[in-house]
C-alpha positions as CSV (number, residue, x, y, z in Angstrom):
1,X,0.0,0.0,0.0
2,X,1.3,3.3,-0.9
3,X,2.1,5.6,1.9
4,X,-0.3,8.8,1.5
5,X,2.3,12.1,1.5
6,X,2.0,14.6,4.1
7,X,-0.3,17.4,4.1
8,X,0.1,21.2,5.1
9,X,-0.1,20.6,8.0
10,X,2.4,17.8,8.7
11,X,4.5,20.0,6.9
12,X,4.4,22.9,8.6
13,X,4.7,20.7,11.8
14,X,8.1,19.3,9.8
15,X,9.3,22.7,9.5
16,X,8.7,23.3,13.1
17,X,10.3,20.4,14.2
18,X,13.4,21.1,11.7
19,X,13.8,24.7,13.2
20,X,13.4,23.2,16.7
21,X,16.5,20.8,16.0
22,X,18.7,23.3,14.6
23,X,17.7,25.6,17.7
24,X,19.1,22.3,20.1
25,X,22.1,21.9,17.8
26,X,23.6,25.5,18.1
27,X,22.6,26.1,21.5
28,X,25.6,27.5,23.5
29,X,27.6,27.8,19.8
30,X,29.2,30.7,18.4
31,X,30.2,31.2,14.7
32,X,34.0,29.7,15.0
33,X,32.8,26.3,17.2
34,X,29.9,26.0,15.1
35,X,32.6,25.9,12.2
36,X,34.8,24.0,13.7
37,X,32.3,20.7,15.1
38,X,31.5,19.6,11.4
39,X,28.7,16.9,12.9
40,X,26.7,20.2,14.1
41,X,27.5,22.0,11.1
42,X,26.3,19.1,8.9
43,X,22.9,18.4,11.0
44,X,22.1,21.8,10.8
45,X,22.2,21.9,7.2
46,X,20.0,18.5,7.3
47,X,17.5,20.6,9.0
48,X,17.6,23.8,6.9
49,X,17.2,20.8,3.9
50,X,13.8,19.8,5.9
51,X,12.7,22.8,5.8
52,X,13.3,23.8,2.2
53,X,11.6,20.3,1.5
54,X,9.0,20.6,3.5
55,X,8.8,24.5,1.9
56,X,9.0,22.9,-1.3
57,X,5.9,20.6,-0.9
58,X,3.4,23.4,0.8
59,X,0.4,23.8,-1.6
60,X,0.5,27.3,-3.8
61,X,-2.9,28.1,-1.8
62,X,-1.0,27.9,1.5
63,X,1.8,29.9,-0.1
64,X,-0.3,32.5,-1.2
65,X,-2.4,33.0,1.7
66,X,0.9,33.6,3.8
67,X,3.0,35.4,1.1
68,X,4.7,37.4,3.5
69,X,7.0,34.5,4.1
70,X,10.1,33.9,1.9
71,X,9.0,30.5,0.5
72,X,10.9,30.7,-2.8
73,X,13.9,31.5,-1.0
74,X,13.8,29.0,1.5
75,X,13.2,26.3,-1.5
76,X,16.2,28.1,-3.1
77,X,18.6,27.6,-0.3
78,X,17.4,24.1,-0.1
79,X,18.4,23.4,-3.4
80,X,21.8,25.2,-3.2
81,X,22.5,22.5,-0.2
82,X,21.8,19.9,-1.9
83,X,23.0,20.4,-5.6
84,X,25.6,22.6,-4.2
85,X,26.5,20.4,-1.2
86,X,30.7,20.7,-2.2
87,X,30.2,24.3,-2.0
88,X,28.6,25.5,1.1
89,X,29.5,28.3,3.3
90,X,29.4,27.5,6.6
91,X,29.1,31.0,7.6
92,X,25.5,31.4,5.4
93,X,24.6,28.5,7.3
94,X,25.2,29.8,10.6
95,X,23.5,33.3,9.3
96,X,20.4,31.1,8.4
97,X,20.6,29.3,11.2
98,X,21.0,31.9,14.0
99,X,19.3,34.7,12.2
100,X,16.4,33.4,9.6
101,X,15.2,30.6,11.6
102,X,14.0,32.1,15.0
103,X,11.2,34.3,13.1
104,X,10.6,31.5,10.9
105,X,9.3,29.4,13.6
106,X,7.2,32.8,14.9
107,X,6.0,32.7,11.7
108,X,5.3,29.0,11.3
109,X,3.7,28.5,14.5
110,X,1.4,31.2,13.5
111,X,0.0,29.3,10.4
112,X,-0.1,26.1,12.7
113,X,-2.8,28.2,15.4
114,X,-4.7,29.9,11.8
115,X,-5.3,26.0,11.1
116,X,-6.0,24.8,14.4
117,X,-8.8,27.2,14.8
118,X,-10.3,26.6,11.4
């Protein structure tokens, strides 16, 4: 039997979870030990991969209706990690880690409660 893919929802929540991760990763990090431990550095960019995914696979309705969020350049950095994996700047990751992230969850979590209380 195939398995049914996730919905907007289970995305979203995928998205959540991904930014929750990376939050437990980097906790107590700075820029240079973040460089320098490559397993944090490389599940870190797992997560931001998630997220693109997950981005990625969010219906054009959902998109639309919260527009406000970056979602074509979430997808974009999502494929630049993956295509691009032999050229990644650790330092963009920690900027998109430390900086992009945090209101992305804000953000995320808000579309969550919209759809809980429809």
């Amino acid at each position: 039997m195939k398995k049914q893919k996730p919905d907007d929802y289970a995305r979203l929540l995928h998205i959540k979870d991904a930014i929750e991760g990376i939050q437990r990763f980097i906790e107590g990090y700075n820029l240079d030990t973040f460089i320098a431990d490559e397993k944090t550095f490389l599940a870190t960019v797992k997560e931001i991969e998630i997220i693109g995914e997950a981005a990625y696979h969010l219906s054009d309705t959902l998109k639309k209706q919260y527009s406000d969020i970056p979602w074509q350049q979430i997808e974009s950095m999502r494929h630049k990690l993956v295509h691009d994996y032999y050229d990644i700047d650790k330092k963009v990751a920690w900027l998109v880690a430390t900086n992009f992230t945090p209101q992305l969850k804000i953000e995320v979590g808000r579309i969550i409660e919209d759809l809980d209380n429809n």
